[in-house]
C-alpha positions in Angstrom: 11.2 -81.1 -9.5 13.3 -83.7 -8.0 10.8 -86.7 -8.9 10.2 -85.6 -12.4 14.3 -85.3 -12.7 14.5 -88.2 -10.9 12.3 -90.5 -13.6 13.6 -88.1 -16.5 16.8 -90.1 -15.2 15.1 -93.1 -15.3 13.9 -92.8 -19.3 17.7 -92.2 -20.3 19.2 -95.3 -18.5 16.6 -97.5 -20.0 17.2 -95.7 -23.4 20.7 -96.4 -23.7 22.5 -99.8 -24.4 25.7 -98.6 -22.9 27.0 -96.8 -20.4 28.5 -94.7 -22.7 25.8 -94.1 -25.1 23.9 -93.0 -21.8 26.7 -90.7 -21.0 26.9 -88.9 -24.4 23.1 -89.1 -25.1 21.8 -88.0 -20.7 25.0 -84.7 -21.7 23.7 -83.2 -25.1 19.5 -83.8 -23.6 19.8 -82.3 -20.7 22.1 -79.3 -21.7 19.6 -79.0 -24.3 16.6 -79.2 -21.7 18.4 -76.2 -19.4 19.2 -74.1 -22.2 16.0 -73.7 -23.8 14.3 -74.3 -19.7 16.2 -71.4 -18.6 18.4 -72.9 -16.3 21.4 -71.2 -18.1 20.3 -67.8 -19.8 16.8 -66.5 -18.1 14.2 -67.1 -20.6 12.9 -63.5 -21.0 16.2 -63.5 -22.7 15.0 -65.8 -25.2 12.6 -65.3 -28.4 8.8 -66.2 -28.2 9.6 -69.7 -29.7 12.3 -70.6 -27.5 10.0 -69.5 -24.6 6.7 -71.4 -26.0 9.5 -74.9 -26.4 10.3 -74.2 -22.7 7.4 -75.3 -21.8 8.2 -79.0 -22.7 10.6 -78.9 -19.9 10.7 -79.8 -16.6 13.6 -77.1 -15.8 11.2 -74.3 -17.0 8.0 -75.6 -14.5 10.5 -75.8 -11.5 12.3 -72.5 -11.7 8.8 -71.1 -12.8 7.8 -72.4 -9.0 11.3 -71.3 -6.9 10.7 -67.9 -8.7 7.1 -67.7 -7.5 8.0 -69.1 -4.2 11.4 -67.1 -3.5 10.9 -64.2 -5.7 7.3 -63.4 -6.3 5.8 -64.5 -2.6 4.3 -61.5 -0.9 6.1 -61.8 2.9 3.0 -61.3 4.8 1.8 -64.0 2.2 -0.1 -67.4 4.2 1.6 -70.6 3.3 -1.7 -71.7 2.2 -1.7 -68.9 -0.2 1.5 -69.5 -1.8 0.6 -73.6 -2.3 -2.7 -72.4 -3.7 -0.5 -70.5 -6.8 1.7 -73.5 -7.0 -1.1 -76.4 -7.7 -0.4 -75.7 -11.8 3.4 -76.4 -11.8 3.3 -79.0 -9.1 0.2 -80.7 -10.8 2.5 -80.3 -14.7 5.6 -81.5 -12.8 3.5 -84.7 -11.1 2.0 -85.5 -14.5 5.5 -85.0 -16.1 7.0 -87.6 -13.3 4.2 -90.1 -13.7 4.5 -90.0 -17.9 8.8 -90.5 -17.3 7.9 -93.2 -15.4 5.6 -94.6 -17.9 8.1 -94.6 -20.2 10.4 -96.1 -18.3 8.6 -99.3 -17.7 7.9 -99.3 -21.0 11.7 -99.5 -21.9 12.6 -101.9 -19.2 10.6 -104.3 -20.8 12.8 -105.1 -23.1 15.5 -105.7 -20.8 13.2 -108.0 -19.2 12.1 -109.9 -22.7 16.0 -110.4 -23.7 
C-alpha cells in the first residue's frame, strides 16, 4: 500500500504546475479517495455504488488486506496461509503502483521536453 501511495504521490506532483495547485488538487483527491475507500466511514456504511467506486481505490485494497490480516486471520492460521488469501490485493495494489508509475513518466516528460 505504501508503493502504490507512494507513485499515487508521484502522478499528482507531475500533474500540477505549482506547488500550490498540487496542494489544493493532492487535498480534495485524496480526501475524496479515503472517503469513498473507507478510510473515514467503514464502507458497509456506504450504499452498493459507493462500495462498487471503492474499488478504484487504493485505500479500499489495503484496508481490505490489514482487515484480512489483523481482523479475519484465524490464530492458529500458517503464515503461508494468510499470504496465500492476500495474492489478489497485493497483485491489484502492484498493478495499481506499476500503472501510477506509468503515468508518471508519462507526465514528467513534459517537464523534460520544456
Amino acid at each position: 500500500s505504501s508503493l502504490a501511495a507512494g507513485a499515487f504521490g508521484l502522478v499528482l506532483a507531475t500533474a500540477a504546475k505549482s506547488r500550490h495547485q498540487l496542494s489544493g488538487f493532492s487535498m480534495i483527491i485524496i480526501l475524496v479517495m479515503s472517503a469513498v475507500g473507507g478510510s473515514m466511514i467503514p464502507r458497509f456504511f456506504m450504499p452498493e455504488i459507493m462500495q462498487k467506486l471503492g474499488y478504484f481505490t487504493f485505500n479500499t485494497w489495503s484496508l481490505s488486506g490489514y482487515q484480512r490480516v489483523f481482523w479475519y486471520a484465524l490464530p492458529g492460521e500458517s503464515l503461508g496461509a494468510m499470504i496465500a488469501g492476500l495474492w489478489v490485493i497485493a497483485l491489484v495494489l502492484l498493478c495499481s503502483t506499476v500503472i501510477c508509475l506509468g503515468i508518471a513518466r508519462l507526465l514528467a516528460r513534459r517537464w523534460e521536453a520544456s
